[in-house]
DOMAR-885583 format. One record per atom (N, C-alpha, C, CB): residue in one letter; x, y, z. Coordinates in steps of 0.02 Angstrom, whole numbers, plus 50000, padded with zeros to 5 digits. Atoms other than C-alpha are relative to their C-alpha. Glycine has a CB too. Layout:
aXYZ...
***
This chain:
x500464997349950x507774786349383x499364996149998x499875007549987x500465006050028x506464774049423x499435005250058x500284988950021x500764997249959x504474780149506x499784996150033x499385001949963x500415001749931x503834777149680x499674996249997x499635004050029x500835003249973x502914764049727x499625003250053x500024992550030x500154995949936x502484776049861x500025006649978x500524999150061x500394993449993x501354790849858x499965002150055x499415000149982x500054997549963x501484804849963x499425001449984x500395003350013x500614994149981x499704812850013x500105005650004x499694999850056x500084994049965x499554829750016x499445005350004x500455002849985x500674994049991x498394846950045x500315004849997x499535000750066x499824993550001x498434862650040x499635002350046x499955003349941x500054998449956x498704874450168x500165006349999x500204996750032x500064992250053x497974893650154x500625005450073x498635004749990x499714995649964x499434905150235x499785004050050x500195002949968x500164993949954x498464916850302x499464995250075x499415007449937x500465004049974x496844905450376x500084995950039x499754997649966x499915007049974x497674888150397x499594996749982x500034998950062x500395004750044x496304880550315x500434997949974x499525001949956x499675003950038x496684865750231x499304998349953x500424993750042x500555003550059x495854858150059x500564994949975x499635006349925x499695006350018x496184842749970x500545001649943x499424994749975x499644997550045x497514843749855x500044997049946x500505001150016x500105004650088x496844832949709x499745004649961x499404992649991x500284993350019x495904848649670x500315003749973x499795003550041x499694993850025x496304861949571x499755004550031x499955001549936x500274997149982x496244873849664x500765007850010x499574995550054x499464995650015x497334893949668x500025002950071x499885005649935x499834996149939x496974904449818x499324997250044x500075009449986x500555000249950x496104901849995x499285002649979x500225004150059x500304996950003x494334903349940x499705006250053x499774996549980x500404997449944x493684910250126x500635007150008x499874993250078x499484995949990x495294921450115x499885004449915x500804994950020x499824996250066x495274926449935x499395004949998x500074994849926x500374997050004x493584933749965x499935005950040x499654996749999x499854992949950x494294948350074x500275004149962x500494999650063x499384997050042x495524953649948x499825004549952x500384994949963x500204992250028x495514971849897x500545000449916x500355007850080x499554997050077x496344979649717x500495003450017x499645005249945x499324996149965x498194985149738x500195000050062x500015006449995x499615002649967x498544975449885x500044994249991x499955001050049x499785004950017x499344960449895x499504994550044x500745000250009x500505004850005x498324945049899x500074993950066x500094996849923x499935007049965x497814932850044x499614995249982x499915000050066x500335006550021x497514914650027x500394996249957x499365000949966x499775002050040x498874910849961x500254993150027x500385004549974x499775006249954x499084892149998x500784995449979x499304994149994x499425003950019x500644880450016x499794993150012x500655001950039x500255006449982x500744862149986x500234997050053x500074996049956x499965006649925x500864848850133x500024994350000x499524999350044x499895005150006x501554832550111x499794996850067x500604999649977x500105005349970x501354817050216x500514999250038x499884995249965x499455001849976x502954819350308x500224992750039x500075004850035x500205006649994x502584806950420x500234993949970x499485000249987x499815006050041x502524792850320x500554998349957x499594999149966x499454999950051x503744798150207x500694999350042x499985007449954x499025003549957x505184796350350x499774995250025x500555004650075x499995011249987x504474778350385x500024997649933x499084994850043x499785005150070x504544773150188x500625001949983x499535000849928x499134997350039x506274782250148x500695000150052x499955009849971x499325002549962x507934777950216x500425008849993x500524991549942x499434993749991x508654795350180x499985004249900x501114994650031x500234993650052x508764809550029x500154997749937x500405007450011x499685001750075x509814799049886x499164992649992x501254995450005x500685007350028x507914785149894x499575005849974x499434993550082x500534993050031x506884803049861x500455003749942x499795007350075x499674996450073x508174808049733x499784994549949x500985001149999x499875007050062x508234790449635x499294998849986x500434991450032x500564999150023x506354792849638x499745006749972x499664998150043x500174992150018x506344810249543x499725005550056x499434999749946x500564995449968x505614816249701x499435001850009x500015003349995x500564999050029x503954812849640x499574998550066x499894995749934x500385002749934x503424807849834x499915009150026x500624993150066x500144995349969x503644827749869x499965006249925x500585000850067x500204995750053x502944833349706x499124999649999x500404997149925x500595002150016x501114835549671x499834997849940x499655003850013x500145004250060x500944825849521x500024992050011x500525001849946x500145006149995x500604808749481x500624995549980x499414998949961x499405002850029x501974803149364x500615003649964x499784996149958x499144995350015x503994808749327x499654999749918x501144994050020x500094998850077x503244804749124x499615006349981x499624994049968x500564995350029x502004819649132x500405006350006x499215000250043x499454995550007x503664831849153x500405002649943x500364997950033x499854999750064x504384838048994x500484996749998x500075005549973x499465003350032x505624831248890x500775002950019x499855000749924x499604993650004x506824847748911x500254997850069x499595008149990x499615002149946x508184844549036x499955008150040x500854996649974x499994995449952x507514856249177x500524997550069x499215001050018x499755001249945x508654858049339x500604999949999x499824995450023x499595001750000x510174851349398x500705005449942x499754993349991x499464997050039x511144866549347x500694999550047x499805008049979x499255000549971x513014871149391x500005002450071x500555004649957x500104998649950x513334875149560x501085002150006x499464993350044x499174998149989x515274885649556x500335004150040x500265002349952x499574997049923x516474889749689x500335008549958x500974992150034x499524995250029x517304905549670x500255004750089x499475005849924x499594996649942x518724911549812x500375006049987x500504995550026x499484993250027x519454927449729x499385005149964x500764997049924x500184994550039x518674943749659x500315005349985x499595002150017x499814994350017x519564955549554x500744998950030x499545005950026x499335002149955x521224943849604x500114999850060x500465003149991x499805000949913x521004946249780x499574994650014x499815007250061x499975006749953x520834929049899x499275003050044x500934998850059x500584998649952x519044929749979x500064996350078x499324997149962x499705002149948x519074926750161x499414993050020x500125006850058x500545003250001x517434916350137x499944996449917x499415005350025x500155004050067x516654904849968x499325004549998x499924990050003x500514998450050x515614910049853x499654995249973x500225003049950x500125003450043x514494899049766x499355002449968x500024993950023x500664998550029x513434903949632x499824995249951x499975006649971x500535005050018x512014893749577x499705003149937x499424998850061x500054993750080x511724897849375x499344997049960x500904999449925x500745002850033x509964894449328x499835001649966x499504999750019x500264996850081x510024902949166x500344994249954x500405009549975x499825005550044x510804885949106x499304996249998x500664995350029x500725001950012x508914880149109x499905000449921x499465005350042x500235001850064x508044876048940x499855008849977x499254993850003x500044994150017x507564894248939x500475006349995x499645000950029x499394994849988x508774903349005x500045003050076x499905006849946x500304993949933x507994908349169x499504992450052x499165009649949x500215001549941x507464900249357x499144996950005x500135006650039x500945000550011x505554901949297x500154991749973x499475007449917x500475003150011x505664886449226x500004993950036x499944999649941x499925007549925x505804874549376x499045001950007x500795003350122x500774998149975x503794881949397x499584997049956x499815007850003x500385001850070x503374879149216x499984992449968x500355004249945x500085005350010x503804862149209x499424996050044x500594998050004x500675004649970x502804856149332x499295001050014x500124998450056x500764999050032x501304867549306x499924996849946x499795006849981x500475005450047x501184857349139x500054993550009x500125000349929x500065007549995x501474841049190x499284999550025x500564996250050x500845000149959x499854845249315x499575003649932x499925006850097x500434998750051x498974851549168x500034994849960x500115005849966x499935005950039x499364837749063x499654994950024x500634998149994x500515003249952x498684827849205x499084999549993x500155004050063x500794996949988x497334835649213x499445002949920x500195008350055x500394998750054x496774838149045x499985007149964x499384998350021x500054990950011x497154858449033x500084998549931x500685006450038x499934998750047x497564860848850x500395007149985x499474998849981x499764990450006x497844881348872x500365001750066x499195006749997x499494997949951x499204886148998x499845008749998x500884997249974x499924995449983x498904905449049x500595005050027x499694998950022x499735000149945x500064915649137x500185008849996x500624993950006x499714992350027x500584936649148x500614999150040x499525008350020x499184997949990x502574939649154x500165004049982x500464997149982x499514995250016x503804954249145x500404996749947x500435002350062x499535004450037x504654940949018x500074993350003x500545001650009x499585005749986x505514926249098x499334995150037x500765002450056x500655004749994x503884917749157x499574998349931x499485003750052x500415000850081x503144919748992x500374997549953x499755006749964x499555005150027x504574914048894x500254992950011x500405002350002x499815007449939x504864899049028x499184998549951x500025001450134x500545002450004x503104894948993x499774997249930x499655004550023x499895002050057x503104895848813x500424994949973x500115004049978x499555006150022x504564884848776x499934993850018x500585000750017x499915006949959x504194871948893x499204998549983x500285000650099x500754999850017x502194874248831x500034994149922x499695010149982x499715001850088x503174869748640x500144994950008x500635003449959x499825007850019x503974852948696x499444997350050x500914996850019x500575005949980x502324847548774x499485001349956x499685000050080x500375002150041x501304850548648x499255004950033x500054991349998x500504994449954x500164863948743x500075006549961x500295001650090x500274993050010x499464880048692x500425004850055x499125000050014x500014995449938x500104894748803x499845005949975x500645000850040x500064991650001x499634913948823x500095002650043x499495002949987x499794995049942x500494925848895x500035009449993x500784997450016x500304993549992x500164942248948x500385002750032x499405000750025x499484996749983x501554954848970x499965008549990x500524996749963x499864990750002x501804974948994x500195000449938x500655004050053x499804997550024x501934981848843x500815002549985x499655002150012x499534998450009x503724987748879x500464996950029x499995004550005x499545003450004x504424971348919x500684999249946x499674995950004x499464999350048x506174970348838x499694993949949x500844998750036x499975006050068x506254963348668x500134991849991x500525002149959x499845007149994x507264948248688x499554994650030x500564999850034x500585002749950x505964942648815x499554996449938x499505007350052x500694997950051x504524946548683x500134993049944x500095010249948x499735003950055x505434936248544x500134993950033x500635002949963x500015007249980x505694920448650x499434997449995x500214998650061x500735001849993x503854919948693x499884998549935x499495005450029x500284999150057x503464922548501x500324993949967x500105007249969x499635006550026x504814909648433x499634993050009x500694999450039x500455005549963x504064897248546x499204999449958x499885003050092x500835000850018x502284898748456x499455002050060x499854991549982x500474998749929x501444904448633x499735008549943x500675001650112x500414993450003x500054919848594x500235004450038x499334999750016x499734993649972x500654935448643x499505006050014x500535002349951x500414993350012x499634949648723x500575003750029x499175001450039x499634996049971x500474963448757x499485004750045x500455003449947x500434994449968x499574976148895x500325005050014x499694998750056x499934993649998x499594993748896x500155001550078x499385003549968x500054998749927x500074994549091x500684996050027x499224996950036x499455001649953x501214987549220x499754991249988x499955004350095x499745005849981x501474968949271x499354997050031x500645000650046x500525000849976x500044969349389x499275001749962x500115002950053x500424997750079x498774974849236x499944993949990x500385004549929x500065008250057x499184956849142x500084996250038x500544997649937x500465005249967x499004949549301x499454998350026x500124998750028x500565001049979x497474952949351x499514999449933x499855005350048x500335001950095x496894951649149x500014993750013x500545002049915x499635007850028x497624934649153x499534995150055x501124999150020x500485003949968x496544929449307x499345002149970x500015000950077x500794999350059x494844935649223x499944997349946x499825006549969x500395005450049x495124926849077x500154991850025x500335001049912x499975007749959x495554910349204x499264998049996x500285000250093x500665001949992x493874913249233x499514997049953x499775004750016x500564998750067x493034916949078x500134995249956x500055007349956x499875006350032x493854903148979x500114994450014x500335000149974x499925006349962x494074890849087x500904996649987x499324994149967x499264999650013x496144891649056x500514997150058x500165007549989x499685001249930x497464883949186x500465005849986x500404991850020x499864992449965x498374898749266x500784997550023x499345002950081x499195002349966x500284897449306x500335005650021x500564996449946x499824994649971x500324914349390x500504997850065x499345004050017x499785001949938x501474915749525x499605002850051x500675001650009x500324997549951x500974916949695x499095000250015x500285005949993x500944998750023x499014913149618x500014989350004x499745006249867x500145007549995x499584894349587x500484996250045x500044996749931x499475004549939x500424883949727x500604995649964x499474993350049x499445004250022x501324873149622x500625003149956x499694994749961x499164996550000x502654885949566x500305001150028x500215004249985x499444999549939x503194886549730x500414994050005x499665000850074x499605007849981x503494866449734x500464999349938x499414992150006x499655002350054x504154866649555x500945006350013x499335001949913x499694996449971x505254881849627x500624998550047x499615002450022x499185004549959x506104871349783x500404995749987x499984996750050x499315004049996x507074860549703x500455001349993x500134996349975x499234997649992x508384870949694x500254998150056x500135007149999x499865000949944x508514868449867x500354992250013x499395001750034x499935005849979x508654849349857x500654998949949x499314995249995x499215000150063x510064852549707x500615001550027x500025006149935x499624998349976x510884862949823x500384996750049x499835003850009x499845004949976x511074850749951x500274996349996x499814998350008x499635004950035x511604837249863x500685001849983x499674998349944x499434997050018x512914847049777x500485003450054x499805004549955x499624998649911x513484853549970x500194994850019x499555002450066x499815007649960x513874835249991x499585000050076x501004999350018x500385001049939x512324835450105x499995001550063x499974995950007x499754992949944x512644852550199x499565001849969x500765005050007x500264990750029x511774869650208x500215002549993x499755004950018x499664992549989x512514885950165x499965002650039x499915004549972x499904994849957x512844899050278x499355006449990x500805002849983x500554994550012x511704912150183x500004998149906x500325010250032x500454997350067x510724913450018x499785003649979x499654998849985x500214993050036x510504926449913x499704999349945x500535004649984x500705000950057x508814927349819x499855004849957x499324999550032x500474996150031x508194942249702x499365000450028x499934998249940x500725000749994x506434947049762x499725003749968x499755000550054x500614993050029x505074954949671x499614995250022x499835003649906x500305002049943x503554945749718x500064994450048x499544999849986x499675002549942x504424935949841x499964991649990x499615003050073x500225004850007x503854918049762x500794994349981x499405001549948x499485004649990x505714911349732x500314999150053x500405000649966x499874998849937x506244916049903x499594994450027x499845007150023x500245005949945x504844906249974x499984993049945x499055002150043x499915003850022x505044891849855x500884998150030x499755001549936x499385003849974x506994890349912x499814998650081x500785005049989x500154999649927x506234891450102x499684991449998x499365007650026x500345004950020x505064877150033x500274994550012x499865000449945x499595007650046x506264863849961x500474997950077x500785003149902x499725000649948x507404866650126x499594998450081x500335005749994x500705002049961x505564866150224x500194991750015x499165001349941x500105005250028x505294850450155x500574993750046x500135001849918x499625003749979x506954843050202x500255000450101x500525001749946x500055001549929x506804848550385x499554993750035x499755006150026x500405003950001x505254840550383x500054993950005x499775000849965x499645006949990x506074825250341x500434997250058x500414999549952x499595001249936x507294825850476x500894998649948x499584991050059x499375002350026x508694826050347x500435006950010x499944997049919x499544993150003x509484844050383x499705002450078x499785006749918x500294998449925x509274851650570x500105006450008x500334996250063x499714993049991x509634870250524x499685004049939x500885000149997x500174997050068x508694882950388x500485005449992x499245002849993x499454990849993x510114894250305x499645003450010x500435004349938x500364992850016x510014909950313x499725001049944x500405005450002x499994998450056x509134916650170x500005008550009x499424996449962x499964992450000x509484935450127x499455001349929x500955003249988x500454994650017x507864944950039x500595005349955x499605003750078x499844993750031x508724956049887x499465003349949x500644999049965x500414998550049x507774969449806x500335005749959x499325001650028x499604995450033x508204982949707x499495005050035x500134999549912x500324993449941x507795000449808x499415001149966x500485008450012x500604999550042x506745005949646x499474996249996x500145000049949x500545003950003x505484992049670x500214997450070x499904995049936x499825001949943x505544989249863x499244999050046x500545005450026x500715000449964x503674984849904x500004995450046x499434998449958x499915007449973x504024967249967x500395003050063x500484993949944x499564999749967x505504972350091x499735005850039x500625000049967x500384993749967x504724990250142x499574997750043x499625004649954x500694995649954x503124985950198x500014993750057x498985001249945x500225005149990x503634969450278x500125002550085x500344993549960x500154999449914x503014969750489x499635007949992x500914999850064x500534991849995x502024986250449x499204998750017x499965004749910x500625000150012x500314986450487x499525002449951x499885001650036x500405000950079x499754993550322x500295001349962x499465003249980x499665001450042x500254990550191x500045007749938x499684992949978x500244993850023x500795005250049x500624997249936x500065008550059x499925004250049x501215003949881x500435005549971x499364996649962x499754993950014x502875014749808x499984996049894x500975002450059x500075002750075x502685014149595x500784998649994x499655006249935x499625003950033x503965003049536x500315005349952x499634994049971x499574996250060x505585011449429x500664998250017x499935008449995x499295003950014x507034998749402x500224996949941x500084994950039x499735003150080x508134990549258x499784994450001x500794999249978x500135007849989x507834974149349x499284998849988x500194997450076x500854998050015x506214974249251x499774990850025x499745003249882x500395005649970x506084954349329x499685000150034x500174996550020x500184999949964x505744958949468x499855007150012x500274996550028x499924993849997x505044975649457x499294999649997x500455004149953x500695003749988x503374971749542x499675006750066x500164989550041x500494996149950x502074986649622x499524996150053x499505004049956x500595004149959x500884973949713x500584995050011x499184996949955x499515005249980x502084960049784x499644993550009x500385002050065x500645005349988x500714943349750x500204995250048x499764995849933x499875004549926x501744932249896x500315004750035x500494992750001x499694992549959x501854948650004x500184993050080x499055010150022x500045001049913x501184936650168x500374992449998x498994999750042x499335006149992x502194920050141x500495000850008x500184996449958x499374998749998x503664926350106x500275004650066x500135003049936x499744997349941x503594938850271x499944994050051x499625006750022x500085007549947x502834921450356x500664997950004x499514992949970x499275002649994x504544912150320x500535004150008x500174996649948x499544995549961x505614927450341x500185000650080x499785005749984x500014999949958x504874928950491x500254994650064x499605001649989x500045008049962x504844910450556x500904997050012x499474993049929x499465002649996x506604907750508x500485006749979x500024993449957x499554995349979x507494923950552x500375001349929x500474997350063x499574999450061x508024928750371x500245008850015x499484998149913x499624991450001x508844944750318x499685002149921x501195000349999x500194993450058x508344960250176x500455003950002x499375004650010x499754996050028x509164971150083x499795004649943x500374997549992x500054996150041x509174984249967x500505001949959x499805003750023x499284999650018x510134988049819x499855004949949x500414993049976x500394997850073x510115001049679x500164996949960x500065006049972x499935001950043x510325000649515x500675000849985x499605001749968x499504999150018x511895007249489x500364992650032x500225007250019x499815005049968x512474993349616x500094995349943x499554998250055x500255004650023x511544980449512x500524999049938x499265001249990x499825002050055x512304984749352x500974998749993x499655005649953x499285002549993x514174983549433x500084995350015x500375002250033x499915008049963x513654967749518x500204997049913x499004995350053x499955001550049x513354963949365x500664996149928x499775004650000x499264998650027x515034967149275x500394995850021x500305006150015x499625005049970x515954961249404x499844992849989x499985001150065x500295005049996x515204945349413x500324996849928x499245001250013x499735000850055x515434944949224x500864997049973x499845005849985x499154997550024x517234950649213x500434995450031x500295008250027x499515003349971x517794939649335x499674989050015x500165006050084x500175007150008x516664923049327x499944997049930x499394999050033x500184999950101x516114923049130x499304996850019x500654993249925x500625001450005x514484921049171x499445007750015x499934993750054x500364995250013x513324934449119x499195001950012x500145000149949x500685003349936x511804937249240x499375007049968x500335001650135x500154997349998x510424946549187x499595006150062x499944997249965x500144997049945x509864963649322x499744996550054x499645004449988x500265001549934x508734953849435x500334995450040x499394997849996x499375004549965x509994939149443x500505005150041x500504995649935x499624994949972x511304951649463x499835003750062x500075004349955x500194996949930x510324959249611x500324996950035x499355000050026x499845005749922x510544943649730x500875000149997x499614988749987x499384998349987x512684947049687x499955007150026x500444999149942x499714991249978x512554966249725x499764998050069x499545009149958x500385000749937x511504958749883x500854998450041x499244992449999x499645002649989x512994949049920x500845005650023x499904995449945x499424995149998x514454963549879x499915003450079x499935006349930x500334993249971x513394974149986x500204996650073x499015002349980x499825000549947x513594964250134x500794999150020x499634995850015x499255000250000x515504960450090x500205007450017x500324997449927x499844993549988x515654980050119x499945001950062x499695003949965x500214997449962x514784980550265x500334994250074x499235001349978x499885004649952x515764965550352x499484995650013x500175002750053x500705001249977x514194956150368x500344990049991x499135004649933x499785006950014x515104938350287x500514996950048x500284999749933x499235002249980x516084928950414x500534995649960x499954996250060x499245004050023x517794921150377x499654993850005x500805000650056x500015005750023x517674903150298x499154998849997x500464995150045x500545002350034x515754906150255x499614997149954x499905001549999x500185001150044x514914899350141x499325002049983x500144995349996x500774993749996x513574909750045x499814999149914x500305011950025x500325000250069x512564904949880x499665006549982x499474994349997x500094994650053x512214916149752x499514999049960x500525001049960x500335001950059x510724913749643x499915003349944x499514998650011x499924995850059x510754918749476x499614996549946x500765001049979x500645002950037x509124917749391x499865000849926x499435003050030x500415001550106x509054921149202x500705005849964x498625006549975x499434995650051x510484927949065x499705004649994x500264997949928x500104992050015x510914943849031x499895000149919x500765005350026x500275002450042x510454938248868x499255002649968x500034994650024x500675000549991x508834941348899x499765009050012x499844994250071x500074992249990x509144959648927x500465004849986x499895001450059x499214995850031x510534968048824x499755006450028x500225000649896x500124995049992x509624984248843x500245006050059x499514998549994x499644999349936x510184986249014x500705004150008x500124993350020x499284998850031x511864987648979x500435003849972x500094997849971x499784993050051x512024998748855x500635004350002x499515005450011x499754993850003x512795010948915x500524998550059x499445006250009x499545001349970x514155002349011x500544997149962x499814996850045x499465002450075x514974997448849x500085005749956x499634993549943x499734992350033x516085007248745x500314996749935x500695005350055x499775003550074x516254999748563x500545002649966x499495000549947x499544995350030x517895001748488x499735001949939x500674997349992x500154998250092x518135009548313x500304992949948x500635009049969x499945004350037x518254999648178x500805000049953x499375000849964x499514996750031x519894999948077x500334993649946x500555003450062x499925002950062x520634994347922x500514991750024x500465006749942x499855004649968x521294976347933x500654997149973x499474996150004x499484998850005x523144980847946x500424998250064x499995005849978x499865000349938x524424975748072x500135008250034x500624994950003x499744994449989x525164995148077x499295002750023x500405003449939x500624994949978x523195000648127x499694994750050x499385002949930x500215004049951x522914984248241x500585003050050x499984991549982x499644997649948x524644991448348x499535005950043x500695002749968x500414994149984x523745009448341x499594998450067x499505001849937x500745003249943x522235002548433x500234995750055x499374994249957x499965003749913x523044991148554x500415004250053x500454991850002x499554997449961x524265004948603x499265004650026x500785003649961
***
C-alpha cells in the first residue's frame, strides 16, 4: 500500500447551518450552532467532512487507485504511518442462503466487525481519532462509552503509545470494564447514564485541554466509521446492496455507512445509495421516535442492548438529514426479539453477536416476517461487537447441564 502524492482538501461542514470551517483545525461542533444547544436535547452543529471531490475524479482513474492509496485522499489525516499498527478493518463479509435449514428466497450477508482488534465496529473511529492526535500532538485521548468505545479506544490508545480516559456508567457490563482496564486506559466510572460521562467528558475537554473522541462531538468518527462502506463495495465486486441493516443508538454508525457510500457517489463510482434500514431496540427508541417531529421528547432508556442504549441521541439531526435525503427505512425491535436474533444467528452462523449487533439481525428477521425482502435481494447485516463482550445478557437463555461422573453408563443417561 503505497501514499498519495495527492492530497485531498477538505472542510467542514456544520449540518444544521452549512457553515463551513477549515478543516486543518481542530475543531468538534458548529461553534454559531453549538451556542444554541440546550441540556437533554440533542446537539446541533454537528459537522461533516468535505473532500475535494472535484479534483479527486480528475487525479483518480477509479476506486482500486483510492484503495492502493489507503484512502488517505478521503481521510483527514496526513499520513497512512500515523494509523496504528493493529490490523483495523477489512473484516469478513459472509453469505448465508438458509436459516434454520430452510433455502432463503434472498442473500444474506453479514458484515462481522467484532473481528476488529477489539472486538467491536468502534474501532474504525478510534483508529483514526489517534492517528489525528498523534498528528497533532494530543498525548490524552478522552472519550465517554457504554463500553465498546472505551475499550476500542483503550486498546488502540495501548499500541500507540497514548494515554486514554474513559468515562462510562457505572453499570456498564463487566467484560467491557475489564478491556478498558487491561489496556492500561484510566477508568472513571459515573454514577448516571451514558449521557452523564458524556457531558463530564466534554468539561474536562475543556478544562484540560484533552482530545475528545466522543461520538457525534468529533467528526472524524464518522470518516473513520465509512469505511465499511468502501469494504463493502469492494467485497460486492463493485455493487451496492439492496438494504443495510445498522443498530442505532446515537445514530453515528448509520451516518458513517451513509458517509463512505456518500463519498463514493461523490466520486461518480456508484449511481445508487442502498437502502439503509435504522434498527433500534423499542426500549431505547429516541433516535427513530422523534425523527420529523417538531419537538423533540426524550423516553428514559431500558434495554439489554446497553450499546446502544442512548436517552439523548448526539447525531439526532444528521442521521434524520441522510435518512431523509436518501429515503431510508426504521424499525423497531424488542428485546426479546434481539436476544432470539441473537441465538439464531448464533446457532445457525457460529458467529456470536453481541445485543446491539444482534439488533440490526432481529431488524432484518423482522422484515423477513413482514414480507418486506424481495426475492433474489441482497441485504447486509452489520454486526458490530461480540457477544463476548456481554455474557450477562444471555443468561438466562442457557440451561447448563448437570455434571456427571465420567462413565460411559452416565454419559448414555444424559444423552438419552
Amino acid at each position: 500500500m503505497t501514499q498519495s502524492s495527492f492530497q485531498s482538501n477538505h472542510h467542514f461542514q456544520c449540518i444544521n447551518c452549512d457553515a463551513t470551517y477549515d478543516g486543518q483545525n481542530t475543531l468538534y461542533l458548529c461553534p454559531a450552532c453549538a451556542s444554541k444547544n440546550r441540556q437533554g436535547l440533542p446537539p446541533m452543529g454537528v459537522l461533516k467532512t468535505v473532500y475535494d471531490y472535484k479534483s479527486l475524479r480528475k487525479h483518480f482513474t477509479g476506486f482500486t487507485t483510492l484503495k492502493s492509496h489507503g484512502f488517505i485522499d478521503l481521510l483527514p489525516i496526513e499520513k497512512l504511518s500515523s494509523l496504528p499498527k493493529l490490523h483495523v478493518g477489512e473484516t469478513p463479509l459472509y453469505s448465508i442462503n438458509k436459516l434454520n435449514d430452510r433455502k432463503l428466497p434472498f442473500e444474506i450477508l453479514l458484515k462481522d466487525d467484532s473481528q476488529n482488534p477489539t472486538f467491536s465496529f468502534k474501532d474504525r473511529a478510534s483508529a483514526l481519532v489517534s492517528a489525528y492526535a498523534k498528528e497533532h500532538n494530543y498525548q490524552t485521548i478522552v472519550t465517554a462509552s457504554t463500553g465498546n468505545a472505551g475499550s476500542s479506544l483503550a486498546g488502540i490508545c495501548a499500541s500507540q503509545k497514548q494515554q486514554a480516559i474513559v468515562m462510562v456508567p457505572a453499570a456498564a457490563p463487566i467484560a467491557k470494564l475489564t478491556q478498558i482496564l487491561m489496556y492500561g486506559a484510566r477508568l472513571v466510572a459515573v454514577n448516571g447514564t451514558y449521557d452523564d460521562a458524556f457531558d463530564l467528558s466534554i468539561k474536562a475537554t475543556e478544562l484540560f485541554g484533552w482530545y475528545n473522541r466522543n461520538t457525534a462531538f468529533n467528526p472524524l468518527t464518522i470518516e473513520g466509521k465509512k469505511t465499511v462502506a468502501f469494504e463493502l463495495f469492494e467485497q460486492l465486486h463493485f455493487t451496492v446492496p439492496d438494504r443495510i441493516f445498522v443498530p442505532v443508538g446515537d445514530g453515528v454508525i448509520l451516518s458513517g455507512v451513509y458517509k463512505g457510500f456518500e463519498d463514493l457517489l461523490e466520486l461518480k463510482l456508484i449511481e445508487k445509495m442502498p437502502t439503509m434500514v435504522a434498527v433500534q431496540s423499542m426500549g431505547s427508541d429516541n433516535l427513530i421516535r422523534n425523527l420529523g417531529s417538531e419537538t423533540f421528547t426524550i423516553k428514559k432508556s431500558n434495554t439489554l442492548a446497553d450499546s446502544i442504549s442512548v436517552d439523548v441521541p448526539r447525531n439526532f439531526y444528521m442521521t434524520q438529514h441522510y435518512l431523509k435525503k436518501y429515503n431510508g427505512e426504521r424499525l423497531t425491535v424488542s428485546d426479546d426479539e434481539i436476544l432470539s436474533a441473537s441465538s439464531m444467528l448464533a446457532k445457525n452462523t457460529g458467529i456470536f453477536a453481541e445485543p446491539a449487533a444482534a439488533t440490526a439481525f432481529a431488524g432484518l428477521l423482522a422484515c423477513q416476517r413482514e414480507c418486506k425482502l424481495p426475492d433474489n435481494s441482497r441485504n447486509v447485516v452489520l454486526l458490530t461487537g461480540s457477544g463476548l463482550k456481554d455474557l450477562k445478557s444471555v443468561q438466562n437463555m442457557l440451561n447448563l447441564p448437570p455434571s456427571i461422573d465420567p462413565t460411559l453408563e452416565n454419559l448414555k443417561k444424559l444423552l438419552s
